[in-house]
N, C-alpha and C positions, 0 to 999 in steps of 0.2 A: 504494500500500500504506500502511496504517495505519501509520506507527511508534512508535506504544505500544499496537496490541491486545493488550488480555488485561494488563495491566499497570493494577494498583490503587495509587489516586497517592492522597493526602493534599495539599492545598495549604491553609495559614493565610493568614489574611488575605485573602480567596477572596471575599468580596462584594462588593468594587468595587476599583477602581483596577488596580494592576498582577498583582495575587495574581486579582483576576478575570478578567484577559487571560489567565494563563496557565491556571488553570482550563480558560475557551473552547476552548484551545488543547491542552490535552490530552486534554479529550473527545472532541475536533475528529479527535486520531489516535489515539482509539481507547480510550484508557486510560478506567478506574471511577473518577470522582476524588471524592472525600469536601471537599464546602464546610464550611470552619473558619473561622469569623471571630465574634466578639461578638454584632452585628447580626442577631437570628433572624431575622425579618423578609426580612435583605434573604439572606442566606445561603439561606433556602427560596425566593427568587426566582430566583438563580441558578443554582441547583438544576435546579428547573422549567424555566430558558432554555435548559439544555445538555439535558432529553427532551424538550422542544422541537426542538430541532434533533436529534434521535437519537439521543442520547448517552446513557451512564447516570451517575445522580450522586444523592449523599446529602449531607445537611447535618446534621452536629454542630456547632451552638453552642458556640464554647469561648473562652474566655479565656485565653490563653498566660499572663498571667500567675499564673494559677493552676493548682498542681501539679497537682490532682484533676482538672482538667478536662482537660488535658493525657495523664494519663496514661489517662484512661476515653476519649479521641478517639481514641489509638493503638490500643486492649485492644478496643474498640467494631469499629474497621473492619479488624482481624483476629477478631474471630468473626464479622463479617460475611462477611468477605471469605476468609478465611484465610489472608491474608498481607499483608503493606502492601512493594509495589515501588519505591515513590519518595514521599519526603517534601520536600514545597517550601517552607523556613521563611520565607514572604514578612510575615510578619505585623509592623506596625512602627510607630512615631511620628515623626514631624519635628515638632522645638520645640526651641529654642536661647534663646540672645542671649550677651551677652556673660560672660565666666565670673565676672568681680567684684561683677558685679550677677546673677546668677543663683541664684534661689532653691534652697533643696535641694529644695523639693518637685517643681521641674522635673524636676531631677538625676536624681530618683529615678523618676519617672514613666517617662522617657525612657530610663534604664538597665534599669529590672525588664520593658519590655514588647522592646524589641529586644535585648537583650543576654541579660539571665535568661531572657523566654521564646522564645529560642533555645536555649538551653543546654536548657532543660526538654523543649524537643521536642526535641531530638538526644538527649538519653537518652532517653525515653521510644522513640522511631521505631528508634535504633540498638539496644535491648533487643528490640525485636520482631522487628527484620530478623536479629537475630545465632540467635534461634530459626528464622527460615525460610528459612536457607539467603542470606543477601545483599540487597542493594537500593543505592539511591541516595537520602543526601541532598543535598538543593540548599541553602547558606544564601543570602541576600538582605541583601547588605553593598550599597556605595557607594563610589562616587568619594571621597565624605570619609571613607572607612572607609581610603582609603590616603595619601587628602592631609587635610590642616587648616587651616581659615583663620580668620578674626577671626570670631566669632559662632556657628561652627558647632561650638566644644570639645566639649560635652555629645554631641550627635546622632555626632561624628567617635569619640567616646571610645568610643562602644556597637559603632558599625559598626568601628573597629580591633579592639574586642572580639571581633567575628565573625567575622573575620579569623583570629585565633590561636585560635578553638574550632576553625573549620575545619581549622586545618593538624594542630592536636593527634588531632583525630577521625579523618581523616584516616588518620593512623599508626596510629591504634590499630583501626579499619576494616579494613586491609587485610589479617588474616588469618580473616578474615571474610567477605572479598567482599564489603563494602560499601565504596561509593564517596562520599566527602565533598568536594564542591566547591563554590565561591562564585562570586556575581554580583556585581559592583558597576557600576550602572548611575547615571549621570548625567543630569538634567533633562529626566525624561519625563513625557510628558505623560498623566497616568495620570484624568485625572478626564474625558478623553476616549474611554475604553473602548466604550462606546456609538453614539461618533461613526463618521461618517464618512470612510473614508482620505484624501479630500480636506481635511476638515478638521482630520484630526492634521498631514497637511503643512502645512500653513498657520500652526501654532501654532508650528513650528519647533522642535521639542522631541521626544524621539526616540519613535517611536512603541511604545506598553507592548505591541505584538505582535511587534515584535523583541527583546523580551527575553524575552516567549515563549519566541519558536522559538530562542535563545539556550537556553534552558532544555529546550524538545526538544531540541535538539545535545547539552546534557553528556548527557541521559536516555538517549539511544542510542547515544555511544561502546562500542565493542568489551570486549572485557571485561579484558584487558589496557589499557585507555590510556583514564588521567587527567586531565585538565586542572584546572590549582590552582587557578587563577582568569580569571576574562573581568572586563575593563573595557568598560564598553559607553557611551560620551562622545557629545556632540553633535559635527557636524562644527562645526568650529571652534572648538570651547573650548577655553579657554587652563589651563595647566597653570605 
């Protein structure tokens, strides 16, 4: 059995890497997922790959970091759709270094696309679901969104950000019927999406289709019971 027929997903960051695993992966059970990412190009290839394989899927171009685009992706795949059932804020940057040498223009790059446009798509997705009766959203933190270490301040700042939007939304969700939970995944290997399983073992880094089917797991919880957060680590990394 499918477990998300009939169910219209939104996933950001959906053209390549981890945001396009879990795409694959929600078409895969069934759900209409809507490709959200910058990249037109490659967003309408992805597209194409999941009715290729069966599935249905649309691509809006958007920019998280811009309101407008943000809120006409949400407004857009409910008059398509008539409802939006699950939003996957996977959309993101990695770029650090150390914080004394760290430009602001990093700063700000690295906060406005993971931090702000997560927040902009959780209002936006959470205004829509509070109109049709409930949904689910997923944010897309990290291992450094709980820990911090030398070089990673900036990237760790945004993802603890994403952390405390979750827990607030969260609360304020729940008399709504909408569910706000987070991922933070550790050292996957995402630019292997296209590969081979033999070859994602081999890289040793955890594979972007277990955080997938991580992300089918919260989408299908019962409708009583939450989970706050998943950490999802390579075996053996040190903590």
């Amino acid at each position: 059995m499918s477990r998300l027929a009939g169910k219209i997903a939104v996933v950001t960051g959906s053209s390549s890497g981890i945001g396009k695993a879990i795409a694959l992966t929600f078409a895969r059970e069934g759900a209409t997922v809507v490709i959200a990412a910058r990249r037109t190009v490659l967003c309408q290839q992805v597209a194409e790959q999941i009715r290729r394989l069966g599935g249905t899927a649309l691509a809006i171009p958007t920019d998280v970091t811009d309101e407008g685009q943000v809120d006409h992706l949400m407004a857009e795949t409910v008059r398509r759709y008539g409802r939006l059932d699950l939003l996957m804020n996977n959309a993101g940057i990695v770029a650090g270094g150390r914080l004394a040498e760290l430009s602001t223009t990093v700063f700000d790059q690295v906060m406005n696309t993971n931090l702000r446009g997560t927040f902009l798509c959780c209002r936006a997705g959470f205004q829509q679901m509070k109109q049709t009766g409930g949904g689910t959203i997923l944010n897309m933190s990290s291992v450094a969104g709980v820990q911090a270490w030398a070089g990673t301040g900036v990237y760790s700042a945004s993802k603890f950000g994403i952390m405390a939007l979750t827990k607030a939304l969260a609360d304020e969700g729940r008399p709504h019927a909408i569910k706000v939970m987070v991922i933070c995944p550790g050292g996957v290997a995402d630019e292997l999406v296209d590969a081979s399983q033999e070859e994602i073992v081999r890289s040793g880094k955890i594979s972007p289709y277990d955080v997938a089917e991580t992300a089918v797991y919260l989408a299908t919880l019962g409708p009583n019971t939450i989970v706050h957060q998943v950490i999802v680590d390579r075996m053996g990394a040190e903590w």
